[in-house]
PAPAVO-494245 format. One record per residue (C-alpha): residue number from 1; residue in three letters; x, y, z. Coordinates in nm, 3 decimals. Layout:
! residues N
R   num   residuo        c1        c2        c3
R   NUM       ALA         X         Y         Z
...
! end
This chain:
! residues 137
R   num   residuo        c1        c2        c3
R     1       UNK     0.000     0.000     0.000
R     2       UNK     0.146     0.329    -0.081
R     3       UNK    -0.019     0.695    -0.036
R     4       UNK    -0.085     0.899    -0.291
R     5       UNK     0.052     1.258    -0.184
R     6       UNK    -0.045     1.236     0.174
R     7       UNK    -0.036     1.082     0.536
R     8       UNK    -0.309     0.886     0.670
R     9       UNK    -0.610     1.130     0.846
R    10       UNK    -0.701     1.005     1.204
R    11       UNK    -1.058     1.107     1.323
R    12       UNK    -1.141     1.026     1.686
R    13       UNK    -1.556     0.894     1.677
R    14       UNK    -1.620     0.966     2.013
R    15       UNK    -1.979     1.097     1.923
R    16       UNK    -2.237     1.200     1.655
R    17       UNK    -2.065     1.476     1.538
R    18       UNK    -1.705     1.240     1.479
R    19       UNK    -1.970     1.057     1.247
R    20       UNK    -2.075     1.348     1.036
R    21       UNK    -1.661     1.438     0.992
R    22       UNK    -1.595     1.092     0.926
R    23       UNK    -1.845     1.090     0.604
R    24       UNK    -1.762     1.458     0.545
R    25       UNK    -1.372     1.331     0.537
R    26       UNK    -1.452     1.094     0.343
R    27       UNK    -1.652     1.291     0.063
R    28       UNK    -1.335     1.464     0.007
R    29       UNK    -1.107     1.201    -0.051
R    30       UNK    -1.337     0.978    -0.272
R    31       UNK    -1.378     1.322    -0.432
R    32       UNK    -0.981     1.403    -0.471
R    33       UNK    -1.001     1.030    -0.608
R    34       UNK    -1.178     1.080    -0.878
R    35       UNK    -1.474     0.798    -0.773
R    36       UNK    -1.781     0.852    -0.962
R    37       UNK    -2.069     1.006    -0.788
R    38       UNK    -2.216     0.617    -0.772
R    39       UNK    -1.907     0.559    -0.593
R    40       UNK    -1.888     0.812    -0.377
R    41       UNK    -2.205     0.781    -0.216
R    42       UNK    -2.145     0.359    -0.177
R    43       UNK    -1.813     0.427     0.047
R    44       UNK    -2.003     0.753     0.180
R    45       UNK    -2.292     0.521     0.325
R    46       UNK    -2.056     0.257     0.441
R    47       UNK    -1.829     0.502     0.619
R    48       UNK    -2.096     0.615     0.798
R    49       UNK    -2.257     0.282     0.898
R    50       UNK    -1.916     0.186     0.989
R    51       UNK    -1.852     0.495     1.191
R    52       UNK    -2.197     0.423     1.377
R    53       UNK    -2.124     0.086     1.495
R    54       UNK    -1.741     0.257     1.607
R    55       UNK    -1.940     0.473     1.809
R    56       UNK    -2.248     0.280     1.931
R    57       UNK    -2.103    -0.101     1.941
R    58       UNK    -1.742    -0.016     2.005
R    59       UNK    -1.792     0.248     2.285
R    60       UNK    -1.574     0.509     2.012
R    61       UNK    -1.295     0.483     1.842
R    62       UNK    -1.110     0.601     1.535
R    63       UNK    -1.073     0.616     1.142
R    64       UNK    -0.773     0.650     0.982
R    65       UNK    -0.835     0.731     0.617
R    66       UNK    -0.636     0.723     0.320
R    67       UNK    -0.573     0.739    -0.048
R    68       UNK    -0.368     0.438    -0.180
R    69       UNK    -0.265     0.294    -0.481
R    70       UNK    -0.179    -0.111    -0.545
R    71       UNK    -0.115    -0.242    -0.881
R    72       UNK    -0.185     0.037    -1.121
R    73       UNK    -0.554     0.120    -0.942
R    74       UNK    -0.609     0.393    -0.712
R    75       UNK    -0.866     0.398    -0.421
R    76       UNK    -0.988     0.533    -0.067
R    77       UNK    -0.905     0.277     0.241
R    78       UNK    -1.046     0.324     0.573
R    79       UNK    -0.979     0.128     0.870
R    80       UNK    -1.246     0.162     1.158
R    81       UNK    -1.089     0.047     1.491
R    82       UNK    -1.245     0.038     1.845
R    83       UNK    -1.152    -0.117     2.179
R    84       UNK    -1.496    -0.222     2.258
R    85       UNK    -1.641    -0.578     2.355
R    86       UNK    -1.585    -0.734     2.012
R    87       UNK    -1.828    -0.928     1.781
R    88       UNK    -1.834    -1.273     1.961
R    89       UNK    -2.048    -1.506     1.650
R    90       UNK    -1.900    -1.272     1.326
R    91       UNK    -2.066    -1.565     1.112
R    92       UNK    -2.422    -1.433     1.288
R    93       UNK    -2.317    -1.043     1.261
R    94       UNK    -2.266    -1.066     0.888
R    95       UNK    -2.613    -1.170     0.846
R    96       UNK    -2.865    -0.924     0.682
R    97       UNK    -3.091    -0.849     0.907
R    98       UNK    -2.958    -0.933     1.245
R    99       UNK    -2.816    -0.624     1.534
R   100       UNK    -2.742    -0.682     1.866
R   101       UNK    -2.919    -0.326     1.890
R   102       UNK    -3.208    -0.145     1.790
R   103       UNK    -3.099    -0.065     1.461
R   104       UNK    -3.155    -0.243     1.074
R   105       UNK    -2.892    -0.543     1.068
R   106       UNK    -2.752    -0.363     0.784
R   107       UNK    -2.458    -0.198     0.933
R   108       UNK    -2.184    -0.463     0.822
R   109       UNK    -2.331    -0.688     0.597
R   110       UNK    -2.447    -0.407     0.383
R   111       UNK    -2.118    -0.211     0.454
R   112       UNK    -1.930    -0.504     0.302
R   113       UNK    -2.220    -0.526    -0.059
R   114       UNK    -2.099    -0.155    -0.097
R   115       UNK    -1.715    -0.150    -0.106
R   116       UNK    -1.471    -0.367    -0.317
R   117       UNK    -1.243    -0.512     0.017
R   118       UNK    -1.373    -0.555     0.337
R   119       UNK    -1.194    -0.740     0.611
R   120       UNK    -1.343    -0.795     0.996
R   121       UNK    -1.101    -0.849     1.225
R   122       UNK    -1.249    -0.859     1.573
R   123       UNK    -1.342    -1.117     1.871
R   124       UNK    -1.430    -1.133     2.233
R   125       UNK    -1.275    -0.876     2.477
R   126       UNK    -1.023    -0.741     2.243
R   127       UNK    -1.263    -0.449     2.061
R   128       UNK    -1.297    -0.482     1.608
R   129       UNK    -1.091    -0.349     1.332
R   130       UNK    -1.289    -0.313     1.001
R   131       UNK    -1.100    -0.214     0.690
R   132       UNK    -1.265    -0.151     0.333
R   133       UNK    -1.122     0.001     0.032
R   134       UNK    -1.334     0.135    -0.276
R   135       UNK    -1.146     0.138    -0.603
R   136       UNK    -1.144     0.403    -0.836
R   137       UNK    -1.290     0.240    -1.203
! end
């Protein structure tokens, strides 16, 4: 992975408004990326489901945002982390439909239909790392 131009951005989510600057943030790279408005608005709405769960699930955390390039492609990566509880059954929190919460079940399952990479790393008592990328086409 190498940037294009520029360090990573760190955002503390430590409440609503870290969610509205994480998809603001995030707006302006897939912007400076050149993703198509289509594009923009996929990473956009997983960003901010992402940034949701950081702050409801995970008790806050951060995103660290970039613009990278790998073999000839350029794209945004961000890399929700959090030092919450982790996601104990990841096999049941991938499912459409099901939240430990009030909310849709949508969160990562649909965060992962809208991006091109997504990898969960998380587990019991030691909080959940979720890093997508959305390539540039």
């Amino acid at each position: 992975m190498s940037g294009l131009g520029r360090d990573p951005q760190v955002l503390e989510i430590s409440a609503n408004a870290g969610v509205v600057q994480a998809r603001q943030m995030v707006r302006a790279l897939a912007q400076e990326c050149r993703l198509s408005l289509v594009e923009q608005t996929k990473l956009i709405t997983a960003a901010s489901e992402l940034a949701r769960n950081t702050l409801i699930y995970g008790g806050g955390g951060a995103m660290t945002a970039a613009l990278v390039e790998e073999r000839g492609r350029r794209g945004v990566r961000l890399v929700f982390a959090d030092e919450g509880p982790g996601i104990p059954d990841t096999d049941l929190a991938m499912t459409d439909g099901w939240t430990s919460g009030s909310g849709m079940g949508l969160g990562l399952s649909g965060s992962k239909r809208l991006v091109d990479d997504f990898v969960l790393d998380t587990g019991p008592g030691r909080g959940t790392t979720v890093t997508i990328t959305k390539w540039a086409r």
